[in-house]
C-alpha positions as semicolon CSV with decimal commas, in nm:
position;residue;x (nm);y (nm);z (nm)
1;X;-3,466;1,556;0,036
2;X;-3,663;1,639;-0,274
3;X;-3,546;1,562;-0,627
4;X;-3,534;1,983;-0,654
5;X;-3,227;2,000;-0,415
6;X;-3,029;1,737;-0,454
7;X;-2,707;1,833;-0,647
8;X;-2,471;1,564;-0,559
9;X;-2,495;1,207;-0,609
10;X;-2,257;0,907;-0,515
11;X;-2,301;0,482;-0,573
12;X;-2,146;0,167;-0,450
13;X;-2,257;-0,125;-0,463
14;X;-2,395;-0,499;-0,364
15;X;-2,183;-0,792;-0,336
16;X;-2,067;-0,994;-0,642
17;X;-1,800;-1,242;-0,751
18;X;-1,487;-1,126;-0,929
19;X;-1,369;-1,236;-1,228
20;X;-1,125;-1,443;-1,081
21;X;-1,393;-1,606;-0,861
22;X;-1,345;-1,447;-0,519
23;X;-1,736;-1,456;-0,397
24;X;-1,794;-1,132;-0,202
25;X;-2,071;-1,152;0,073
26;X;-1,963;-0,772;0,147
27;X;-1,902;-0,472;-0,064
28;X;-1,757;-0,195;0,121
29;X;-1,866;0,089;-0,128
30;X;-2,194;0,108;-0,075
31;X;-2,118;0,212;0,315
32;X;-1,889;0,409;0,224
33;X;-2,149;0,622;-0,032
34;X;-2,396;0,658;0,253
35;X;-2,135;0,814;0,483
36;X;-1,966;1,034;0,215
37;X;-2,351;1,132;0,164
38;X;-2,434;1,184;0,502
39;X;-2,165;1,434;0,498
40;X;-2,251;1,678;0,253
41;X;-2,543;1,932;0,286
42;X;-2,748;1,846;-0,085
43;X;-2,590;1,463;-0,124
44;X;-2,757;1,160;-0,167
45;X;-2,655;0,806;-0,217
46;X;-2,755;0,474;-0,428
47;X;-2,611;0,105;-0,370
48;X;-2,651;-0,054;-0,708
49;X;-2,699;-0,414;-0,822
50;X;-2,447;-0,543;-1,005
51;X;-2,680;-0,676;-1,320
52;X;-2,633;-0,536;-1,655
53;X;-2,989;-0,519;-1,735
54;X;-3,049;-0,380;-1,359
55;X;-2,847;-0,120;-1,259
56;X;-2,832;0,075;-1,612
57;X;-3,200;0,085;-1,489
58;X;-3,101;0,218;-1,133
59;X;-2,881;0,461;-1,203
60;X;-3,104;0,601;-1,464
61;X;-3,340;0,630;-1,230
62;X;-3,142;0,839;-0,993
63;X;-3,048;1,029;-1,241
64;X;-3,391;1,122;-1,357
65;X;-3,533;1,118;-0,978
66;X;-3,282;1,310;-0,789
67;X;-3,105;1,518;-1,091
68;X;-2,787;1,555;-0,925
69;X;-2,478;1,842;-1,067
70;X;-2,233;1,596;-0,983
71;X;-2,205;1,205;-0,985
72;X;-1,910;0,973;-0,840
73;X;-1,946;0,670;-0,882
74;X;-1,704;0,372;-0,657
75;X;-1,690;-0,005;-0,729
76;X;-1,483;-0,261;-0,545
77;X;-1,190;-0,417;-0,661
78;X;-1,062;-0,618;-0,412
79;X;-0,736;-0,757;-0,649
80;X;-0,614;-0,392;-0,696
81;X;-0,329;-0,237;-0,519
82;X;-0,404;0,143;-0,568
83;X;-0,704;0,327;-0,505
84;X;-0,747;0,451;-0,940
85;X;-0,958;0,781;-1,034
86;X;-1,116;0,618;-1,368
87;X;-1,023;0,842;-1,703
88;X;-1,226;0,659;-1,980
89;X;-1,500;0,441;-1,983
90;X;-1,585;0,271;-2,295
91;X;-1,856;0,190;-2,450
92;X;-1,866;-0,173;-2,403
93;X;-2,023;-0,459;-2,166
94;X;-1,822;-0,801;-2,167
95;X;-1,828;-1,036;-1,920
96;X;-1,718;-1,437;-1,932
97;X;-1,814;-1,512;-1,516
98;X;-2,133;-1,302;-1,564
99;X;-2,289;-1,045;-1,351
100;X;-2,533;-1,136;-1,057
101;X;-2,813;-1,250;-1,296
102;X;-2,608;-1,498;-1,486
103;X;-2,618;-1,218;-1,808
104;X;-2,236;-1,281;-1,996
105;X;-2,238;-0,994;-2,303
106;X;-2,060;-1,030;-2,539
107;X;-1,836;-0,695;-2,686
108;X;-2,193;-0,511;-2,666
109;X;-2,218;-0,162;-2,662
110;X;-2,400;0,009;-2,407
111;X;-2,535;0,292;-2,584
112;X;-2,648;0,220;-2,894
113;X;-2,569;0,426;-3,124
114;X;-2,291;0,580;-2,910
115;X;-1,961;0,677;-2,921
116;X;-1,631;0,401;-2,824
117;X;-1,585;0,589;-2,536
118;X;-1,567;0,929;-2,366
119;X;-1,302;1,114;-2,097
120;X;-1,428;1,254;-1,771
121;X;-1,501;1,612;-1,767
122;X;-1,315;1,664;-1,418
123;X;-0,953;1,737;-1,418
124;X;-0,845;1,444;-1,280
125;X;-0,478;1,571;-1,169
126;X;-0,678;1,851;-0,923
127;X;-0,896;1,538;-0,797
128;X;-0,622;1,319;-0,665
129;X;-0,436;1,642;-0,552
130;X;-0,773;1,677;-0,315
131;X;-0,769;1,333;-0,273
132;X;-0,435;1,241;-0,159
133;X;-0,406;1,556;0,062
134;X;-0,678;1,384;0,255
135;X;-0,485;1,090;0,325
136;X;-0,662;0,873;0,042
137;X;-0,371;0,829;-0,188
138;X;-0,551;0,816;-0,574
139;X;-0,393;0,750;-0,928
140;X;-0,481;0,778;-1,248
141;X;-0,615;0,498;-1,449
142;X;-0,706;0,460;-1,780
143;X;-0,912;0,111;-1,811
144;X;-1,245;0,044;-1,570
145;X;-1,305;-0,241;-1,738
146;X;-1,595;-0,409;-1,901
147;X;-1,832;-0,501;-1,600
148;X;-2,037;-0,248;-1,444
149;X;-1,807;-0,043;-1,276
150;X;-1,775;0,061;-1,679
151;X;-2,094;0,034;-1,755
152;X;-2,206;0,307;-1,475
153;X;-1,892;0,507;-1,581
154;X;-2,003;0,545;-1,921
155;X;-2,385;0,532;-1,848
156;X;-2,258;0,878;-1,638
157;X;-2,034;1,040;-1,908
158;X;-2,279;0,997;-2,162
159;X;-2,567;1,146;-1,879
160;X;-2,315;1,458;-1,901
161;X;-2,351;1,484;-2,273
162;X;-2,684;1,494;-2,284
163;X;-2,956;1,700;-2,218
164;X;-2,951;1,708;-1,831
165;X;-2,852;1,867;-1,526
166;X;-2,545;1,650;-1,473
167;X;-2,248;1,856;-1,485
168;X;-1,909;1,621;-1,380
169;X;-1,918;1,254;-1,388
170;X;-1,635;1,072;-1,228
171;X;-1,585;0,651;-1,123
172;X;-1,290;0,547;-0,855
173;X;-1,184;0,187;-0,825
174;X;-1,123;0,107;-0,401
175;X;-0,902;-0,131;-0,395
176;X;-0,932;-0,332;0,018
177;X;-0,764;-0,070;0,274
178;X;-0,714;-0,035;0,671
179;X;-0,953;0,221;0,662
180;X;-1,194;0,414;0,413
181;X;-1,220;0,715;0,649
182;X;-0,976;0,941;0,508
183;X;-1,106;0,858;0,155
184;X;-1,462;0,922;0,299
185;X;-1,310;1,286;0,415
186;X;-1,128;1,294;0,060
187;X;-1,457;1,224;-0,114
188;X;-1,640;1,522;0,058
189;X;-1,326;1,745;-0,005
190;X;-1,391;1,619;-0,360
191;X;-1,810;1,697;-0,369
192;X;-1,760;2,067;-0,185
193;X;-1,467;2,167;-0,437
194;X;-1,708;2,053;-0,749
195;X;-1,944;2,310;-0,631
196;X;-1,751;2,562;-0,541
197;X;-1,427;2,622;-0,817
198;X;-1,371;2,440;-1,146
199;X;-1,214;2,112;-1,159
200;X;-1,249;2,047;-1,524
């Protein structure tokens, strides 16, 4: 597909460690991007690095290459319980472990000048209604952090404020489940309803 057509883009990503050490040598987002992508008729999908420098870098990129409408972004959190639909992202990289590079910010903003943080255009209580009726049980949450999973959050929102063909910006936290197939089918519920009624 040509960056003309594509109106829907979603991102996983690599393998990392966690915070609290767990070394991952798998990270089940990224496959489940390229299904939820194979799925819809003007999707695409990115797996990310997980490098502050990096992936701002990537999914700039895709944004400028592929100028999607609409933008989901997943990350793995494999010491969550619930699978959480991301309300703010602020505007700040922190990390004490370090990302894949070795890079440990310090309470740096990622857009700067920017503002401390910015709300999701989608209505998030219609998303996990989607969600959940596909089997893929969602919450709200209200904190995504200060690794890249917030990083690409905000990097998104503030894509929406600007100048640019991106319309909804959304991140979701997957916590390790049986299955990702009905939150696959819940993600494409998610992508068709974007286009086709207002949710936000």
């Amino acid at each position: 597909m040509t960056g003309e057509n594509i109106t829907q883009l979603i991102t996983g990503f690599e393998p990392f460690t966690t915070g609290q050490g767990l070394v991952l040598d798998h990270n089940p987002t990224a496959q489940i991007a390229a299904q939820v992508a194979s799925r819809l008729p003007l999707g695409d999908h990115r797996t990310l690095p997980v490098s502050y420098e990096k992936t701002k870098a990537a999914l700039g990129g895709a944004f400028q290459e592929l100028r999607p409408r609409h933008w989901i972004g997943l990350g793995y959190a494999p010491h969550r319980t619930t699978l959480d639909f991301e309300t703010i992202a602020l505007n700040m990289e922190h990390a004490v472990r370090g990302d894949n590079d070795g890079e440990t910010p310090w309470m740096r903003p990622i857009v700067n000048p920017g503002p401390q943080a910015y709300k999701t255009r989608i209505e998030v209580k219609e998303a996990l209604e989607i969600l959940n009726r596909h089997g893929a049980p969602a919450v709200a949450a209200f904190h995504a952090g200060t690794f890249l999973c917030n990083q690409v959050f905000f990097l998104g929102c503030h894509e929406v404020e600007s100048p640019s063909p991106l319309e909804k910006a959304a991140f979701i936290h997957v916590p390790p489940m049986d299955t990702y197939e009905p939150l696959v089918e819940g993600l494409v519920a998610l992508f068709n309803a974007l286009e086709t009624q207002p949710i936000g």
